[in-house]
C-alpha positions, 0 to 999 in steps of 0.5 A, a space after each residue: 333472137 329466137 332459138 329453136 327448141 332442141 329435141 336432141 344433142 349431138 355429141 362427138 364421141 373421141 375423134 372418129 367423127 373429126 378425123 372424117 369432117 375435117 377431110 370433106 370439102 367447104 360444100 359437104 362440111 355446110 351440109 353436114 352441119 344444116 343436117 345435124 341441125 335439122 336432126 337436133 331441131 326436128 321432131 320426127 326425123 325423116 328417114 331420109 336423114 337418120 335410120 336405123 341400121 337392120 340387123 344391128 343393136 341400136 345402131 343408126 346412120 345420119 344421112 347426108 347428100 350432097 349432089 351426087 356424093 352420099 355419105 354416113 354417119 354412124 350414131 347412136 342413141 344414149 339416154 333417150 335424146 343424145 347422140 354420140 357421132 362414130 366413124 363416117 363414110 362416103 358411100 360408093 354403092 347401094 349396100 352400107 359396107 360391113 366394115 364400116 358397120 363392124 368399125 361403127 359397132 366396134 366403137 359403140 361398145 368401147 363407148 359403152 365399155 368406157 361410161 
């Protein structure tokens, strides 16, 4: 079996992320992982899928579509290739809501605090 080679690794930081999957349904948890894969295999990542966050340190959103339903994922990067998983969303309007930005920042620095 060929393994494709992997350009980063997705790392869960606390439950943040858990406690978000694990309330999303069979259909979107699927697209969530194809999308990590694709961001773990990917060369270059299409913004469509992980973009920076303006106005923040470092601060990134994996992307996820699944019909109409949109959802977040904040990251972040540590050491260059991994990426460590904060809260999730489902996005309702066109603007990333603050709070969740603030939440997202907030458990980025108690990562950082804690290495």
């Amino acid at each position: 079996m060929h393994t494709r080679e992997k350009h980063r690794k997705i790392v869960f930081y606390k439950t943040y992320f858990q406690d978000f999957f694990s309330k999303q349904n069979e259909k979107v948890k699927a697209k969530i992982i194809w999308t990590f894969d694709l961001i773990e295999e990917l060369k270059r990542v299409p913004e469509t899928y992980l973009k920076h966050i303006e106005t923040t340190d470092g601060l990134y959103e994996i992307r996820v579509q699944m019909g109409g339903n949109i959802f977040r994922i904040f990251c972040f990067f540590d050491k260059g290739l991994l990426i460590v998983l904060a809260n999730g969303f489902q996005k309702k309007t066109q603007k990333t809501p603050t709070k969740e930005i603030k939440k997202a920042i907030q458990i980025k620095n108690e990562y950082e605090n804690e290495k």
